[in-house]
C-alpha positions, 0 to 999 in steps of 0.5 A: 017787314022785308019791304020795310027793310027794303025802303029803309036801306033803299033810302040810306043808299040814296042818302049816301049818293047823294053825299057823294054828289055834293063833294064835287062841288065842294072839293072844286072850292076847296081846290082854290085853297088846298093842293088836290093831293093834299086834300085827298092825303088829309081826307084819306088819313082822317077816315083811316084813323075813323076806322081803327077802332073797329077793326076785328081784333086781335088785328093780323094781316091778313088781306092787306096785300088785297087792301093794297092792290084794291086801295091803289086802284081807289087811290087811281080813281080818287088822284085822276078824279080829284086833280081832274076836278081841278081843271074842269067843272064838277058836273062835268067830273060827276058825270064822266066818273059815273062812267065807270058803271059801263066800263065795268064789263068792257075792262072785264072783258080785256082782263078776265075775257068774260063775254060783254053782252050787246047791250053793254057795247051799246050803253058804251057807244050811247057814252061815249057819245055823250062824251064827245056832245059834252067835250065838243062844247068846250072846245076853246077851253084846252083846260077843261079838255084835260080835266076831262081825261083825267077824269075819265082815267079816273073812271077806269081806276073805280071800275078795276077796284070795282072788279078787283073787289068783287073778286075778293070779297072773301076779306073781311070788310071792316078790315079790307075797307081800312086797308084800301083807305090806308093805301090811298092815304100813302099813296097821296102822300107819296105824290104830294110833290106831284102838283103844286103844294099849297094848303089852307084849313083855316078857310071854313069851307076847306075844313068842312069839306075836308071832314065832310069827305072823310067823315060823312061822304067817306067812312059813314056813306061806305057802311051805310052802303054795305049795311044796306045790301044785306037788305037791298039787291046790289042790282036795284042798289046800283040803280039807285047809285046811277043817281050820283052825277045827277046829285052832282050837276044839281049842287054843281049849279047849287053851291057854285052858281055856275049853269049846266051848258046845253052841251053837258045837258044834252051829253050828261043825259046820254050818258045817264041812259048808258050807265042806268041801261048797263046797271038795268040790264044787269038786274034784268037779266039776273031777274030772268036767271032766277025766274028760269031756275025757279020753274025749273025747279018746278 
């Protein structure tokens, strides 16, 4: 029954990445027709209203200053993500968002000054490499550089929510989720002026993308993935979940018809090995941790 429970919840975990994998391209059409900021404005008001009705009552305040601070930095990674999408391919952005699993350790070792092991230092030298091999590529195109660092100031904005959530897991999640989907729905909206306004929902690919991303891709892969850990280590979760920028280079030449350059090939894989070496090591090690207390114990 448990490796039941595991292969089931190991599948929905797959099908939730790779939902997130296809909104790359997706968004990128919608951008023809949609400002980015209004796209995430919409998308993030949709998904908050989704969640409301199954928030805990009687609803208090409680962890909304958490949700807050947890959604602005969601709402860091979604802005730089979404606006760097504008500007550059979704491959490219998948790839360079995935980046946040190694940056995880180095943030945490700048804020909270906990040690970075060896290993992480050399998944982020094996990515940054395959930043510089994927950039170097697009050297003639001044576009694409910025929506390659916006993109990668996006990546930083998912791994402080990422530490910052981890470290308040203590707020119930139903309600904690709500909060930060609330926060990155106001502060889209508050930054609306911030790029070009323009929006079309009448394109059938904008609407669905739109209710895609929030519904789907948003409120629907969220819970599957907390369902899931109940079953599922978040060590081999995270593994699984390293498969998101595959999952976008894949539809990124499926829905857009535009080819991978040996450039983002050969710099992706590089930089697919760093995130799946940070994320392996992290199961390894905490592997070697229980079996040590276990014949410790003997």
């Amino acid at each position: 029954m448990v490796l039941e429970n595991d292969i089931k919840y190991s599948f929905l975990i797959i099908v939730s990445t790779l939902s997130w994998g296809v909104t790359f391209p997706l968004i990128k059409i919608s951008l023809e027709y949609m400002s980015p900021v209004i796209f995430l404005s919409v998308r993030f008001g949709i998904s908050a209203l989704i969640m409301i009705p199954f928030i805990p009552r009687p609803l208090n305040l409680s962890g909304l200053r958490e949700g807050m601070i947890a959604g602005f930095f969601l709402f860091m990674g979604y802005y730089f993500q979404t606006v760097g999408l504008y500007y550059t391919t979704p491959a490219i952005s998948g790839l360079i968002t995935g980046l946040y699993v190694v940056l995880v350790p180095i943030i945490s070792f700048v804020f909270l000054k906990v040690r970075v092991a060896r290993s992480d230092w050399l998944a982020v030298l094996i990515a940054v490499a395959g930043l510089v091999i994927i950039t170097g590529g697009q050297l003639s195109n001044a576009s694409v550089q910025f929506g390659d660092i916006l993109t990668l100031i996006c990546a930083v904005g998912y791994a402080l929510q990422m530490i910052y959530v981890a470290r308040h897991s203590h707020v119930e999640t139903v309600k904690f989720t709500f909060f930060q989907m609330l926060a990155v729905f106001l502060f889209s909206t508050l930054l609306i002026p911030s790029f070009g306004i323009y929006a079309n929902l009448t394109i059938p690919i904008v609407l669905f993308s739109v209710l895609f991303t929030a519904v789907f891709a948003g409120v629907i892969a969220y819970f599957l993935v907390n369902r899931a850990l109940v079953f599922v280590k978040p060590e081999k979760a995270g593994i699984i979940m390293v498969s998101e920028p595959i999952f976008a280079a894949l539809f990124s030449v499926i829905i857009t018809g535009v080819p991978l350059s040996y450039y983002t090939i050969a710099g992706g894989s590089l930089m697919v090995i760093a995130m799946f070496w940070t994320v392996y090591d992290q199961y390894a090690k905490k592997k070697r941790a229980i079996s040590y207390s276990s014949h410790d114990d003997l």
